[in-house]
PDB file of N, CA, C and O in Angstrom:
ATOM      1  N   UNK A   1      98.781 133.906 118.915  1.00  0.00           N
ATOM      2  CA  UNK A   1      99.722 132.929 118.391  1.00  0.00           C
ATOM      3  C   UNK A   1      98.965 131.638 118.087  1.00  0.00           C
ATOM      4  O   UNK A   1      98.125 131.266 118.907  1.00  0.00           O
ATOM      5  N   UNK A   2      99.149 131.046 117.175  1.00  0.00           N
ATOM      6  CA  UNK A   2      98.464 129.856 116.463  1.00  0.00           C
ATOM      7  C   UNK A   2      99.435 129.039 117.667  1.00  0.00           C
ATOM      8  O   UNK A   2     100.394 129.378 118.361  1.00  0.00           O
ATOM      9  N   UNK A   3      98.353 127.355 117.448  1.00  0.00           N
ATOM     10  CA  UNK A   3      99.028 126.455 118.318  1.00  0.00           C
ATOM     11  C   UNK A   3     100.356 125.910 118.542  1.00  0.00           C
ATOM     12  O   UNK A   3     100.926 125.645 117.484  1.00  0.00           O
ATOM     13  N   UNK A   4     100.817 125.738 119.265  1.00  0.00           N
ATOM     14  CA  UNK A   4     102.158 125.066 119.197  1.00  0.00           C
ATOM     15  C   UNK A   4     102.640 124.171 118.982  1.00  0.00           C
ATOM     16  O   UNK A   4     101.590 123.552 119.159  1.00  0.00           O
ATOM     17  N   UNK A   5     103.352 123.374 118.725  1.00  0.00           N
ATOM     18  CA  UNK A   5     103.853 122.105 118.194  1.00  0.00           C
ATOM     19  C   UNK A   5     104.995 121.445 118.775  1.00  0.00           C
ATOM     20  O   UNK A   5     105.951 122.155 118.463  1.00  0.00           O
ATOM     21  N   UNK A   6     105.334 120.644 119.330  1.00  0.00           N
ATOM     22  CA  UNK A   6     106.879 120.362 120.451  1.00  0.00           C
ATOM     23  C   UNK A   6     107.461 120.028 119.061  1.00  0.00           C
ATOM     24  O   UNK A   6     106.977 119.589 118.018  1.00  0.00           O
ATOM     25  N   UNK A   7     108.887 120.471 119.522  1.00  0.00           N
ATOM     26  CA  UNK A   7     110.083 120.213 118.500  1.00  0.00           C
ATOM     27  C   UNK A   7     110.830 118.565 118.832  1.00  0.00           C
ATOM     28  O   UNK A   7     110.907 118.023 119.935  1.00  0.00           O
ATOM     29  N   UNK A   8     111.355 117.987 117.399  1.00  0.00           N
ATOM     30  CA  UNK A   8     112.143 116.882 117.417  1.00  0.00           C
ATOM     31  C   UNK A   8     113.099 117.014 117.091  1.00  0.00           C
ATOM     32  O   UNK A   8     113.257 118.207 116.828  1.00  0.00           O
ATOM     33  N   UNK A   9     114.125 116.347 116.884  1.00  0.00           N
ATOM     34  CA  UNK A   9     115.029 115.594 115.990  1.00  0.00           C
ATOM     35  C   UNK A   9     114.860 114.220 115.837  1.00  0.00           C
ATOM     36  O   UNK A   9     114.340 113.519 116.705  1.00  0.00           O
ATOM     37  N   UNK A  10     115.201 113.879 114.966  1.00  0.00           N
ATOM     38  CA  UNK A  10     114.693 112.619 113.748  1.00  0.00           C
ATOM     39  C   UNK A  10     115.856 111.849 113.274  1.00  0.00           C
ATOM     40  O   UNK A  10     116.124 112.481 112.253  1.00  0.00           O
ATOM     41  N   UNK A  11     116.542 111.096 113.330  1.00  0.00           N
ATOM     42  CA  UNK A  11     117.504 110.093 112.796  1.00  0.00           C
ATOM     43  C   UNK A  11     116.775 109.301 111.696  1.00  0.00           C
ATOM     44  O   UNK A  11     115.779 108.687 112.078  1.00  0.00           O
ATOM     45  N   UNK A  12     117.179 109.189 110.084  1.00  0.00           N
ATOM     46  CA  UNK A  12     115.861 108.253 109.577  1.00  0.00           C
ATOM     47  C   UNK A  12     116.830 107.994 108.337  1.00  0.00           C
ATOM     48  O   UNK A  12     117.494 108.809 107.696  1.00  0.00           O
ATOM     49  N   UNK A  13     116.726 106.803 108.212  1.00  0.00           N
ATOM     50  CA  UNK A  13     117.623 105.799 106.280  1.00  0.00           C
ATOM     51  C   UNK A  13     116.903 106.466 105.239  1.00  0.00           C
ATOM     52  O   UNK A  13     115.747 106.044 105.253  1.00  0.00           O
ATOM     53  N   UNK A  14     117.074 107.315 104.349  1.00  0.00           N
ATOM     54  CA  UNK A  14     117.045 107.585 103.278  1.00  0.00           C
ATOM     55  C   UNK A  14     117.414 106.481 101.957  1.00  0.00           C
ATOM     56  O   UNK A  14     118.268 105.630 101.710  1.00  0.00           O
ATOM     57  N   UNK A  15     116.028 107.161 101.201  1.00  0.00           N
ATOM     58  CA  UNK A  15     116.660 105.963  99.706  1.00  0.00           C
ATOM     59  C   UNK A  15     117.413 106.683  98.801  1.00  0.00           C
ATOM     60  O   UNK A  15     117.077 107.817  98.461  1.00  0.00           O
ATOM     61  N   UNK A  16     118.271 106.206  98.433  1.00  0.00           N
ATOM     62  CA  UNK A  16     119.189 106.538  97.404  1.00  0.00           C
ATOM     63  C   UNK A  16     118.924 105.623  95.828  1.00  0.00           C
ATOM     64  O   UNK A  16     118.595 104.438  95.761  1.00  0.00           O
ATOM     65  N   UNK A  17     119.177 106.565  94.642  1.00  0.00           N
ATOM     66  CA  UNK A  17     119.002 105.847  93.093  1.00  0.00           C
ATOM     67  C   UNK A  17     120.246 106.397  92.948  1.00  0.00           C
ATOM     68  O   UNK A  17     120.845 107.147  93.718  1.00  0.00           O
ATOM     69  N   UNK A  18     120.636 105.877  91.705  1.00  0.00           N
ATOM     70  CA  UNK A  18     121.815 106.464  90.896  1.00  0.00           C
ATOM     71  C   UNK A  18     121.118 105.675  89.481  1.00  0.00           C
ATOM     72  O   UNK A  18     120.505 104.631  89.256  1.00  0.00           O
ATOM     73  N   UNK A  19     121.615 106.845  88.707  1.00  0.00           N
ATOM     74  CA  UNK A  19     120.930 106.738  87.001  1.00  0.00           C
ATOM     75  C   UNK A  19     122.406 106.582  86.507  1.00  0.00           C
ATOM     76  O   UNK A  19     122.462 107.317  85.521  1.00  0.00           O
ATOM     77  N   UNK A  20     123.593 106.017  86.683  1.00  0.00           N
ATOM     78  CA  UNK A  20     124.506 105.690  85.731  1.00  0.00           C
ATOM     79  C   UNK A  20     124.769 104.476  85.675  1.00  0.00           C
ATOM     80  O   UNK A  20     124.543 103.916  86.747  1.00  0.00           O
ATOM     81  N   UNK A  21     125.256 103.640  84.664  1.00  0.00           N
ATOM     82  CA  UNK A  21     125.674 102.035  84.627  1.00  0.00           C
ATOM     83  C   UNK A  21     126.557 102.235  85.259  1.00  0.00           C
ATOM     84  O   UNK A  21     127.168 103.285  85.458  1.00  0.00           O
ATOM     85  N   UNK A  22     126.791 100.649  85.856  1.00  0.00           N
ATOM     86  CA  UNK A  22     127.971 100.329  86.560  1.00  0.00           C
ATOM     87  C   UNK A  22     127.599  98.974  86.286  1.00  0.00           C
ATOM     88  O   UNK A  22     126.555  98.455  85.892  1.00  0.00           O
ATOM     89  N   UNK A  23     129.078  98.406  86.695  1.00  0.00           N
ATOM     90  CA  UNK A  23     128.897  97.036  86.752  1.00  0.00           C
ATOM     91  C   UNK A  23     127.939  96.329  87.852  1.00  0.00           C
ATOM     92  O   UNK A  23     127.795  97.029  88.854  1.00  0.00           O
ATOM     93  N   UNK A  24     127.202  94.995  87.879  1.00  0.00           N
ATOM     94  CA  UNK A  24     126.991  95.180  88.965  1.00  0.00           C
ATOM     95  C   UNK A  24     127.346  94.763  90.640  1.00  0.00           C
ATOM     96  O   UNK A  24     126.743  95.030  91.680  1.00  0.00           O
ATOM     97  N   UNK A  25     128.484  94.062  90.395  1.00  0.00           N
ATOM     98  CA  UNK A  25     129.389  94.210  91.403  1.00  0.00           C
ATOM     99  C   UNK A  25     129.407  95.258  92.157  1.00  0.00           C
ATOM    100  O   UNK A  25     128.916  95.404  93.277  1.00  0.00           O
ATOM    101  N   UNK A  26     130.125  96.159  91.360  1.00  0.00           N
ATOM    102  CA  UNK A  26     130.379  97.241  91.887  1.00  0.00           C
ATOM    103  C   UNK A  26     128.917  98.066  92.602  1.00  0.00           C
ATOM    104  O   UNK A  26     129.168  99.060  93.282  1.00  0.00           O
ATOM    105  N   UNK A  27     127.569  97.694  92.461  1.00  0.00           N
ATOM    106  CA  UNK A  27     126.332  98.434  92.830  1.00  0.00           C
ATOM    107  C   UNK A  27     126.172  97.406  94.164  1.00  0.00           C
ATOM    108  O   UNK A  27     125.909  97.883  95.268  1.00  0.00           O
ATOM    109  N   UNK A  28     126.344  96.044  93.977  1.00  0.00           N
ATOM    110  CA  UNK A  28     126.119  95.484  95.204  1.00  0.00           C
ATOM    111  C   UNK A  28     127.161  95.816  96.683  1.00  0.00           C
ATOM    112  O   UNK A  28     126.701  95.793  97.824  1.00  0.00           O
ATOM    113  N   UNK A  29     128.186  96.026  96.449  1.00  0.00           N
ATOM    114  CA  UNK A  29     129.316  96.433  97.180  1.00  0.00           C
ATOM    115  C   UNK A  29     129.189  97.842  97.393  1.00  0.00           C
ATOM    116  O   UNK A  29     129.744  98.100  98.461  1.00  0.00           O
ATOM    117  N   UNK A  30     128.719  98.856  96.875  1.00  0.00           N
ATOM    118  CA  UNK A  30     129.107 100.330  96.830  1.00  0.00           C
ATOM    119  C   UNK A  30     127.708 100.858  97.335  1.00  0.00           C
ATOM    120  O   UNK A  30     127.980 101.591  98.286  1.00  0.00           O
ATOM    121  N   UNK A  31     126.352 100.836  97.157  1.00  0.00           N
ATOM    122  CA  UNK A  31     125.272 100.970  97.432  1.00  0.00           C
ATOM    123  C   UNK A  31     125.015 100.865  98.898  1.00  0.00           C
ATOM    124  O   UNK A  31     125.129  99.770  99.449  1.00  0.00           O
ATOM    125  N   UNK A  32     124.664 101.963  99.585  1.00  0.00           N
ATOM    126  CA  UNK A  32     124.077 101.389 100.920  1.00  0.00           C
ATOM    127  C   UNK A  32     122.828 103.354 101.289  1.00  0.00           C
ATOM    128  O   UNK A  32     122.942 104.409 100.664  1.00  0.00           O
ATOM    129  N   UNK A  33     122.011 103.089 102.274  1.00  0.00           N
ATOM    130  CA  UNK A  33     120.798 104.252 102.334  1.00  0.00           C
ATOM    131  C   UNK A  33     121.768 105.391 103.350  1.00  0.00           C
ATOM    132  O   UNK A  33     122.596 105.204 104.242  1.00  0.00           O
ATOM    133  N   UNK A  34     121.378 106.226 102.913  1.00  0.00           N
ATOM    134  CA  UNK A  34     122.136 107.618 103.868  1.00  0.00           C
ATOM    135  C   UNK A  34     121.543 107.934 105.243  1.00  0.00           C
ATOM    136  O   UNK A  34     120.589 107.182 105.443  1.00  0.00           O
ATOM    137  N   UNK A  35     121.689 108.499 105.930  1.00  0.00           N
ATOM    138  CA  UNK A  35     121.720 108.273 107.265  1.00  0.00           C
ATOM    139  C   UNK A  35     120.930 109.980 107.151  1.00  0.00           C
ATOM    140  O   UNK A  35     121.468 110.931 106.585  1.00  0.00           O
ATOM    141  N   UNK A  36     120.106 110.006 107.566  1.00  0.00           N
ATOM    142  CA  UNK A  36     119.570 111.579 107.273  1.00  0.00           C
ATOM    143  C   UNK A  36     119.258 111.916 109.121  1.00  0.00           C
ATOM    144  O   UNK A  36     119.086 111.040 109.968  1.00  0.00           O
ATOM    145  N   UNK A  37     119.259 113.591 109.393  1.00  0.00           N
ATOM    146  CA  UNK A  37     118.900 113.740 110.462  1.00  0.00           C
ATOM    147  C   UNK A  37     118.109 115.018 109.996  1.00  0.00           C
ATOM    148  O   UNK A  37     118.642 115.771 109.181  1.00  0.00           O
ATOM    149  N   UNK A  38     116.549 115.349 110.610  1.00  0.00           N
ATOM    150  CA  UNK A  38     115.652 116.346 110.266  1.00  0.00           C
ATOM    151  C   UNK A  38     115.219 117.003 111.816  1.00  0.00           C
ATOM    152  O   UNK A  38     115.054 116.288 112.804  1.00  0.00           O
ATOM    153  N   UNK A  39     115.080 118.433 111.821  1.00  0.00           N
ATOM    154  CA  UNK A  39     114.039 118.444 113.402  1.00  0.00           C
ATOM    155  C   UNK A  39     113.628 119.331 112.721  1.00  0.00           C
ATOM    156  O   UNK A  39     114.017 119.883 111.692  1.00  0.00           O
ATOM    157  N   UNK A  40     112.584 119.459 113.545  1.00  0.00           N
ATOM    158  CA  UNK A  40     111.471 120.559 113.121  1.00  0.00           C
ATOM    159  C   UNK A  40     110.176 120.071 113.896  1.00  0.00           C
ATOM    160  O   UNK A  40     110.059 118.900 114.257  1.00  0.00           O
ATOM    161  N   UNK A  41     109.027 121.223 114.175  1.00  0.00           N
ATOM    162  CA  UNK A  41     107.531 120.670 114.747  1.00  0.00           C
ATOM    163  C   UNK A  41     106.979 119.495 114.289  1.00  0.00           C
ATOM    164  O   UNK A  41     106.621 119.133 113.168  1.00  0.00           O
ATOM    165  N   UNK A  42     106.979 119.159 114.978  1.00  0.00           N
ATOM    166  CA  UNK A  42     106.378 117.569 115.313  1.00  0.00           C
ATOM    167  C   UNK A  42     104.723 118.061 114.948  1.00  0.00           C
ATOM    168  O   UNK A  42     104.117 118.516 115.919  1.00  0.00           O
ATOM    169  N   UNK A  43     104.015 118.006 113.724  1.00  0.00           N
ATOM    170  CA  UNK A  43     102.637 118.026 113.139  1.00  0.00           C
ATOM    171  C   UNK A  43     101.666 117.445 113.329  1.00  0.00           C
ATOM    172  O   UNK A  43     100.536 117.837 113.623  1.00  0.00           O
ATOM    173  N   UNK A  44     102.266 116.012 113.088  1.00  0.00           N
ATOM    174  CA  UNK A  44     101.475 115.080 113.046  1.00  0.00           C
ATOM    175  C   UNK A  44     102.394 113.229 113.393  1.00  0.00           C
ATOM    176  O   UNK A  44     103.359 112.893 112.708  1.00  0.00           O
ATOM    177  N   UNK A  45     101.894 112.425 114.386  1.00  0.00           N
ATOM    178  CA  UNK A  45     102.095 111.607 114.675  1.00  0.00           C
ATOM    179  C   UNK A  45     101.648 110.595 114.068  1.00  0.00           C
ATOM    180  O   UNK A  45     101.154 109.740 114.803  1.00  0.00           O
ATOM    181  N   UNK A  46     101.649 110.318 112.589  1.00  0.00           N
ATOM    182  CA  UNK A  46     100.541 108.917 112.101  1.00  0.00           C
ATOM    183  C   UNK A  46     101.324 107.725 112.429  1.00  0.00           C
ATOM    184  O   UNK A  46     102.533 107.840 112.630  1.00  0.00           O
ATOM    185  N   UNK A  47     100.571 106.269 112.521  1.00  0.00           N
ATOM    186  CA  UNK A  47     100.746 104.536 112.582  1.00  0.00           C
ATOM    187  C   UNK A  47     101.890 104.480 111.481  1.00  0.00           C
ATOM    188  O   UNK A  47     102.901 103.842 111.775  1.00  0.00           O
ATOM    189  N   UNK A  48     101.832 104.968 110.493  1.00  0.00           N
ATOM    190  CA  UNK A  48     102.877 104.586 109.247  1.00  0.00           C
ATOM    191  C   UNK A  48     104.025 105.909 109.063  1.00  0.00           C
ATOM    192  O   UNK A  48     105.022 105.797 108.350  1.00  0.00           O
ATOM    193  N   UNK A  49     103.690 107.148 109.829  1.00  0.00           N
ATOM    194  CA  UNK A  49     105.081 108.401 109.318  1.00  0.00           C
ATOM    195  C   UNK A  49     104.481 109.748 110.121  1.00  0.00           C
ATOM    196  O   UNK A  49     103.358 110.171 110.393  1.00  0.00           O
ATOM    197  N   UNK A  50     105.867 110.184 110.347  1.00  0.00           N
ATOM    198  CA  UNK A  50     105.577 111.382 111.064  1.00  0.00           C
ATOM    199  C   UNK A  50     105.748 112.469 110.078  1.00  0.00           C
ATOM    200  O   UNK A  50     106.438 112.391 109.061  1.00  0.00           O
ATOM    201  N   UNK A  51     104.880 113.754 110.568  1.00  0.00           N
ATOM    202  CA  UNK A  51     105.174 115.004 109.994  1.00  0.00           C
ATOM    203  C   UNK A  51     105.688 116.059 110.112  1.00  0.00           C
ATOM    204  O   UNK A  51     104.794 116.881 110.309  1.00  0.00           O
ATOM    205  N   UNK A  52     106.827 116.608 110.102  1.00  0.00           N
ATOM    206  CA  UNK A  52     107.713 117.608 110.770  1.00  0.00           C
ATOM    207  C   UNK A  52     107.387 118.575 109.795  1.00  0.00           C
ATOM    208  O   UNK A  52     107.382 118.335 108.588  1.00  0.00           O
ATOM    209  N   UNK A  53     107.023 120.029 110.472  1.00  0.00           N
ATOM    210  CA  UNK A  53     107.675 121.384 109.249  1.00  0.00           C
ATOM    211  C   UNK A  53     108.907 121.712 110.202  1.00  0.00           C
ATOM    212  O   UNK A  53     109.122 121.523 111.399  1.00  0.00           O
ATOM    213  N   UNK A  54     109.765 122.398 108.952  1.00  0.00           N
ATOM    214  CA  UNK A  54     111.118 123.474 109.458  1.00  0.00           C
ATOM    215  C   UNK A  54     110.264 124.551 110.510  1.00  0.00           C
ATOM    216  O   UNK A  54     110.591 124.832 111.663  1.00  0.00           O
ATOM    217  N   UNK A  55     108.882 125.143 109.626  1.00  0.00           N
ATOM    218  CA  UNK A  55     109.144 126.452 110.287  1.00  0.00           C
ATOM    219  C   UNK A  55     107.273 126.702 110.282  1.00  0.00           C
ATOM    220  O   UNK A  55     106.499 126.427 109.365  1.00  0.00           O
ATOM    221  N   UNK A  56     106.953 127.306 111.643  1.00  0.00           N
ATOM    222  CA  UNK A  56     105.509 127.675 111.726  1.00  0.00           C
ATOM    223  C   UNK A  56     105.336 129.284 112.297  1.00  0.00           C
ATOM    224  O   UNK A  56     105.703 129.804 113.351  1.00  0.00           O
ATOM    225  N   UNK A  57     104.693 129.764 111.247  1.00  0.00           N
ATOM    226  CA  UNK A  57     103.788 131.090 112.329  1.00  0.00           C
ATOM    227  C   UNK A  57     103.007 131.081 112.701  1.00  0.00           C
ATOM    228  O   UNK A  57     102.237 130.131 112.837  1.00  0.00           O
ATOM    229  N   UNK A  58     102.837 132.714 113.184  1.00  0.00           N
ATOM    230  CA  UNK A  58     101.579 133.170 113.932  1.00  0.00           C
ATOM    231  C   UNK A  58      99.998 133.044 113.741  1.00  0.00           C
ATOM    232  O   UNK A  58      99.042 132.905 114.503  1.00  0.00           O
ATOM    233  N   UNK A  59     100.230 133.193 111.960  1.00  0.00           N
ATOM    234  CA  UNK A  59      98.740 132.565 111.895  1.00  0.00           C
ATOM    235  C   UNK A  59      98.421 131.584 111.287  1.00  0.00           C
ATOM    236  O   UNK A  59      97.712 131.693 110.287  1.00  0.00           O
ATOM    237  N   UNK A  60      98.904 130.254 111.775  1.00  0.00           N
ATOM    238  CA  UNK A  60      98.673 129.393 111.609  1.00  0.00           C
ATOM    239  C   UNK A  60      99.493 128.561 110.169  1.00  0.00           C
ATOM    240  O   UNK A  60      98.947 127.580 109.663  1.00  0.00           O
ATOM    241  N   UNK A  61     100.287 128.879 109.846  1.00  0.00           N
ATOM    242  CA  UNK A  61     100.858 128.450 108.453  1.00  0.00           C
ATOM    243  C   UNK A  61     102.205 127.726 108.430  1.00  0.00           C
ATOM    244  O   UNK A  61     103.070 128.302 109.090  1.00  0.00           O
ATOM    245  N   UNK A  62     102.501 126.840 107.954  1.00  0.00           N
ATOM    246  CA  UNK A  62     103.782 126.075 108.238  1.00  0.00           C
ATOM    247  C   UNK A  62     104.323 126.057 106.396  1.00  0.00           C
ATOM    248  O   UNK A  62     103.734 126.191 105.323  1.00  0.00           O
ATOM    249  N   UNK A  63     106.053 125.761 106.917  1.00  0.00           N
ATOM    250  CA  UNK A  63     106.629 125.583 105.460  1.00  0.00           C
ATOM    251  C   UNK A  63     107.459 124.482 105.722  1.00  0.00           C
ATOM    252  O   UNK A  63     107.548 123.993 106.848  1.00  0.00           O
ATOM    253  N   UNK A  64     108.409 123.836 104.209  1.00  0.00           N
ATOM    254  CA  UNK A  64     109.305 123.184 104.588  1.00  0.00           C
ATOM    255  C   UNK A  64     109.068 121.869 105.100  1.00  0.00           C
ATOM    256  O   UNK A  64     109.826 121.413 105.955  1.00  0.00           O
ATOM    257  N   UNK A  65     108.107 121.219 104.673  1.00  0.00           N
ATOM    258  CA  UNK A  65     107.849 119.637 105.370  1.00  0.00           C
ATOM    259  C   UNK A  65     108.525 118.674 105.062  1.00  0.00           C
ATOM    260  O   UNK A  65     109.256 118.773 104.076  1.00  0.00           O
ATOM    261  N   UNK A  66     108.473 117.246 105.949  1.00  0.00           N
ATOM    262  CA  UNK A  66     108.965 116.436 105.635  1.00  0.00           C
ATOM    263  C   UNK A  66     108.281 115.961 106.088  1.00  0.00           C
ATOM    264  O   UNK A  66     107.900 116.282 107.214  1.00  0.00           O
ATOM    265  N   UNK A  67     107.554 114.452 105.066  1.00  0.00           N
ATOM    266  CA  UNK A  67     107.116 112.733 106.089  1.00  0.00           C
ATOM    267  C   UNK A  67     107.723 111.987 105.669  1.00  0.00           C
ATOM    268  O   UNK A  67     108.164 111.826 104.531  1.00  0.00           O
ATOM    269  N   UNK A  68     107.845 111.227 106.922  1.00  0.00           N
ATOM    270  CA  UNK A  68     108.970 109.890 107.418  1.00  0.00           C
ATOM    271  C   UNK A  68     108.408 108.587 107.515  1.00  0.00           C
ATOM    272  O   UNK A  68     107.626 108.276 108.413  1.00  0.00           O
ATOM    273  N   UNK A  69     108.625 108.144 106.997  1.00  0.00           N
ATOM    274  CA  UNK A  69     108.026 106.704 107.442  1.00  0.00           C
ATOM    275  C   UNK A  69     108.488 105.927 108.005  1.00  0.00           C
ATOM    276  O   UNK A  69     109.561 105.366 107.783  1.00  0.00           O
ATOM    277  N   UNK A  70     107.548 105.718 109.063  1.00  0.00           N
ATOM    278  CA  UNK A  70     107.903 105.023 110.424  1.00  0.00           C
ATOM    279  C   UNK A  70     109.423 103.926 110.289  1.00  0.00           C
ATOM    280  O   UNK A  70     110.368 103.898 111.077  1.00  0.00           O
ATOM    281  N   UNK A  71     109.238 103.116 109.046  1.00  0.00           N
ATOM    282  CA  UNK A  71     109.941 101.875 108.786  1.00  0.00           C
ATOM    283  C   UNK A  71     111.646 102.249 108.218  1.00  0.00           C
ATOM    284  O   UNK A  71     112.550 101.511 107.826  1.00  0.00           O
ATOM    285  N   UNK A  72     111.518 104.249 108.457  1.00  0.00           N
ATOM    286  CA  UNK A  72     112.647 104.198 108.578  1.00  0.00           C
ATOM    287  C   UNK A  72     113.720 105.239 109.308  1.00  0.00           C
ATOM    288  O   UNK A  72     114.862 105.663 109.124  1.00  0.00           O
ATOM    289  N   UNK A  73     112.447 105.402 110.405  1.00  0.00           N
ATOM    290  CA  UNK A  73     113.343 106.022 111.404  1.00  0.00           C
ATOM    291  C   UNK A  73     114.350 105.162 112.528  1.00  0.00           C
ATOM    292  O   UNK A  73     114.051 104.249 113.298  1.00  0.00           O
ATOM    293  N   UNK A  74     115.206 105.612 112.369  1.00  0.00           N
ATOM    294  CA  UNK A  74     116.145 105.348 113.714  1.00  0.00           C
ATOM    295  C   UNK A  74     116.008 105.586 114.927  1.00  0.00           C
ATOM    296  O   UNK A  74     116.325 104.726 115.747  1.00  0.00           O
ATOM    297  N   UNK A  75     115.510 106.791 115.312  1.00  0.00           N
ATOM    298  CA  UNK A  75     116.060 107.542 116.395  1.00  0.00           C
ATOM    299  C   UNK A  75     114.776 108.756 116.564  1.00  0.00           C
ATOM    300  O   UNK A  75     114.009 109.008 115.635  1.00  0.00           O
ATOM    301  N   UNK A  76     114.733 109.185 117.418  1.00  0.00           N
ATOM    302  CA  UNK A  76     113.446 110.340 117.553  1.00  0.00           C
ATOM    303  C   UNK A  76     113.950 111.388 118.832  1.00  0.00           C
ATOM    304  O   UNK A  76     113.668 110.824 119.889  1.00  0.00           O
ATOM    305  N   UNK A  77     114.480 112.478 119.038  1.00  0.00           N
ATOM    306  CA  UNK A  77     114.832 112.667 120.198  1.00  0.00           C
ATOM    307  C   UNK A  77     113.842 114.308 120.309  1.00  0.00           C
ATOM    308  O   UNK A  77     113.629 114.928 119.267  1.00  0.00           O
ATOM    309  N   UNK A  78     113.363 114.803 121.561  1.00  0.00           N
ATOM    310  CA  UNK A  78     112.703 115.941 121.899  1.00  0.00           C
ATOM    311  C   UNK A  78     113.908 116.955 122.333  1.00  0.00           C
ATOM    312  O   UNK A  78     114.960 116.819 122.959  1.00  0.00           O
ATOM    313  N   UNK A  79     113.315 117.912 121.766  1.00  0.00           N
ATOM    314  CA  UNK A  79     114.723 118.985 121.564  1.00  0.00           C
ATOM    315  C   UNK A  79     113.547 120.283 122.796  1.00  0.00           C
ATOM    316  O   UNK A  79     112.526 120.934 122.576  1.00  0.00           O
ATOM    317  N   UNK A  80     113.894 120.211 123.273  1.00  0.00           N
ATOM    318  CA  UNK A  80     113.968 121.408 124.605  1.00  0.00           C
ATOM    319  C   UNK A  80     113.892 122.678 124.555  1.00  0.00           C
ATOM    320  O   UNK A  80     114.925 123.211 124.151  1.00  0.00           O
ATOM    321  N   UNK A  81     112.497 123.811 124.987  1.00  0.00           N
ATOM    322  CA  UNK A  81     112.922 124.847 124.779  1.00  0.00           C
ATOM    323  C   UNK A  81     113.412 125.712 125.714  1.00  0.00           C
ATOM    324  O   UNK A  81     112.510 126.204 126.392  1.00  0.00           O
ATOM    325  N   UNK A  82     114.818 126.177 126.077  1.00  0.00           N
ATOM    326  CA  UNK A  82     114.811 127.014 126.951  1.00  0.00           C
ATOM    327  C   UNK A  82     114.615 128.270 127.522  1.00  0.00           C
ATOM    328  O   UNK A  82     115.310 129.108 126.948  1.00  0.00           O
ATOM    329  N   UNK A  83     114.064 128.645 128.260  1.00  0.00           N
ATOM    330  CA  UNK A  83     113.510 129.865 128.644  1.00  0.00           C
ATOM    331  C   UNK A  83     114.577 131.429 128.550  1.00  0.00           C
ATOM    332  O   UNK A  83     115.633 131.731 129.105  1.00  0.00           O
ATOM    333  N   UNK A  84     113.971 131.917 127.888  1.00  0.00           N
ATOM    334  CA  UNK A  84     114.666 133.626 127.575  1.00  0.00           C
ATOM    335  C   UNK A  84     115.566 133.919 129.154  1.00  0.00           C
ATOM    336  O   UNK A  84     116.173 134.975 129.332  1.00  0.00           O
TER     337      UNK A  84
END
């Protein structure tokens, strides 16, 4: 079995665009970042963003990534594995 990786969950502000006119009232009032939640192996720990995959095997290969940047996580919690 390739190495292991401890599992997270991740609370983190997402950026949001929208490509249609609006007034802009209505963009200052209506606009705000989405609230995203990700877990998956914890990869890599960098100063500026972490690296989670969904999913790792046996020999060594991961899919499904995501990096976060530090400046917009919320929340970080260690998700537990329990024994068979």
């Amino acid at each position: 079995m390739a190495k292991t990786y401890p599992q997270y969950e991740v609370e983190w502000e997402d950026s949001y665009s929208s490509y249609q006119w609006q007034e802009i009232n209505s963009c200052i009032n209506e606009e705000k970042p989405s609230i995203c939640r990700s877990t998956g192996y914890l990869l890599k720990s960098g100063r500026k963003y972490l690296l989670l995959a969904l999913n790792i095997s046996d020999i060594g290969n991961c899919s499904n990534r995501v990096i976060i940047p530090r400046s917009a996580i919320r929340g970080i919690w260690p998700l537990e594995r329990k024994p068979k």
